[in-house]
SEGUNU-869775 format. One line per 8 residues: for each residue x, y, z negated of C-alpha. Coordinates in Angstrom, 1 decimal, padded with zeros to 4 digits. Example, Ala and Ser with C-alpha at 12.3 -4.5 7.8 and 13.67 -1.06 7.14 Angstrom:
# SEGUNU-869775
012.3:-004.5:-007.8  013.7:-001.1:-007.1
***
This chain:
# SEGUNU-869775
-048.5:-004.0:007.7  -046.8:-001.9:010.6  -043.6:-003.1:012.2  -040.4:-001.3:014.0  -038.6:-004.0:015.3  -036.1:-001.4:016.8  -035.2:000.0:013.4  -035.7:-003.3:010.8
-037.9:-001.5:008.7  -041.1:-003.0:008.0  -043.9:-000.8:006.0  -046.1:-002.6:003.5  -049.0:-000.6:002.8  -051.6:-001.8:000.0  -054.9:-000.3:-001.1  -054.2:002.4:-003.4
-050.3:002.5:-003.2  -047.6:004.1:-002.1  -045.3:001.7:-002.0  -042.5:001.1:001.2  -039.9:-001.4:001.7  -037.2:-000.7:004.0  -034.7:-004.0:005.1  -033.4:-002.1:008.0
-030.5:000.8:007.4  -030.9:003.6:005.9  -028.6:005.5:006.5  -029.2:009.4:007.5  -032.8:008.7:006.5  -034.9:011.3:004.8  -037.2:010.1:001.6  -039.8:012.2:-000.3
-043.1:011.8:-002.7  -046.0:012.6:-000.8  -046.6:016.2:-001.1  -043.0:016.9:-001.1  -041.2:019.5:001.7  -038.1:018.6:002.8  -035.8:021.0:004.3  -032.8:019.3:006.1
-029.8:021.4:006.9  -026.9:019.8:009.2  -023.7:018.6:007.5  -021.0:021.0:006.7  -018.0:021.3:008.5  -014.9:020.7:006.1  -012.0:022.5:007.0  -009.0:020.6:008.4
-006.9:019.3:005.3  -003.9:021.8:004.1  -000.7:021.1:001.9  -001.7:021.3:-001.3  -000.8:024.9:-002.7  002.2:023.8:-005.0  004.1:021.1:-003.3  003.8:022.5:001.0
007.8:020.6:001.1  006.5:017.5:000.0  003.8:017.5:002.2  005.5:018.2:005.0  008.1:015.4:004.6  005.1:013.1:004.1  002.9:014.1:007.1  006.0:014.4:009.5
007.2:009.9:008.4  007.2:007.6:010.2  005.9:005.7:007.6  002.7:008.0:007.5  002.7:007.7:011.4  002.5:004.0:011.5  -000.1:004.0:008.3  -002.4:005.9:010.5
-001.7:003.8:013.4  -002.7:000.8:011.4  -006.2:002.6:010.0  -005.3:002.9:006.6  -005.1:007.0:006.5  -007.3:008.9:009.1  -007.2:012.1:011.2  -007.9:013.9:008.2
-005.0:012.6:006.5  -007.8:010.7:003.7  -007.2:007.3:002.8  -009.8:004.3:004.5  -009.0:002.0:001.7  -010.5:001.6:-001.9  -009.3:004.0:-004.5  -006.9:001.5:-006.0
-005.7:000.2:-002.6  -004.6:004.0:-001.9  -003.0:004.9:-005.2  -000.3:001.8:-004.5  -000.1:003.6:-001.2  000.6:006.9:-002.5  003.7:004.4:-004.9  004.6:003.3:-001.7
004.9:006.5:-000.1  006.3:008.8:-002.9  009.0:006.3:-003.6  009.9:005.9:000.2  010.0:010.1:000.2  010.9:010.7:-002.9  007.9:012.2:-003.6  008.0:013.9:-007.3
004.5:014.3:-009.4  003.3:011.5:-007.2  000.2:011.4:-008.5  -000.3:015.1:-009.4  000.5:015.5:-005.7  -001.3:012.5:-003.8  -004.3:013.9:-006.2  -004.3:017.1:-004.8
-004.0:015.8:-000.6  -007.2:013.6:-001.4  -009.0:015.7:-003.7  -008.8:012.8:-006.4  -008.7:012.3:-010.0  -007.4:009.7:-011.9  -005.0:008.0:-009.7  -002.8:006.6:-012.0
-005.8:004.7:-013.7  -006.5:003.4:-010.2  -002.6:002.2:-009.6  -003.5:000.1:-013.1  -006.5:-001.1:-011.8  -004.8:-002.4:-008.6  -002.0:-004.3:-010.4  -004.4:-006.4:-012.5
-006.3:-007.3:-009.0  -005.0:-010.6:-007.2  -006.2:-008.6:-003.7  -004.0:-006.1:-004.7  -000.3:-008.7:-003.3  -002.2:-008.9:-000.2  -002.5:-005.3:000.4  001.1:-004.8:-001.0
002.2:-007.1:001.6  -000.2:-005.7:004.2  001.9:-002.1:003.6  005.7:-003.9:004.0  004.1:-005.5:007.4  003.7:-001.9:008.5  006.2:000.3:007.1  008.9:-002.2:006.3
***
């Protein structure tokens, strides 16, 4: 058995197998069969996030809030203008948001911003979760 105490992953190696367990993070790690080639190619670049093409007023009364200013502040939209929350954590903040901006096709439009599908079915998934008050709540504290 081979150790890397720096990493946390510790190699079991038997007689005849190929088997590995890793307990340490994974992440950015590399796996392949023996005999495999691997050809690793650095991450792409995404472009900096545009109004979507039909609704350019709607996103610019959105991105130039308060409201939007203060939910990046707090964490829950980044640079990027992408939601750090769980899908149906964001699709009560796009409710919040399109009825504070009066925001039509909110979620034909909040969709479009976060390259999504389905936010509506993620809105109903939020109001049958008992989390979802304390996130509710959470939004008033920050945008009144």
């Amino acid at each position: 058995m081979e150790e890397n105490h720096e990493k946390s992953v510790v190699n079991h190696f038997a007689a005849g197998s190929n088997c590995q367990v890793f307990n340490g993070n994974i992440t950015g790690c590399v796996f392949a069969m023996p005999g495999a080639t691997v050809t690793q190619h650095p991450a792409s670049i995404s472009p900096p996030r545009q109004a979507p093409k039909e609704l350019p007023k709607q996103y610019e009364a959105l991105t130039t809030s308060a409201a939007w200013q203060q939910l990046q502040e707090a964490g829950l939209v980044d640079a990027d203008g992408q939601p750090t929350v769980s899908r149906p954590e964001a699709a009560l903040l796009a409710d919040v948001l399109a009825r504070r901006l009066g925001i039509a096709n909110k979620w034909k439009f909040f969709e479009q911003l976060w390259l999504r599908n389905n936010m509506r079915g993620d809105y109903n998934t939020a109001l049958d979760q008992k989390k979802s008050l304390e996130f509710q709540e959470r939004l008033k504290n920050i945008i009144g």
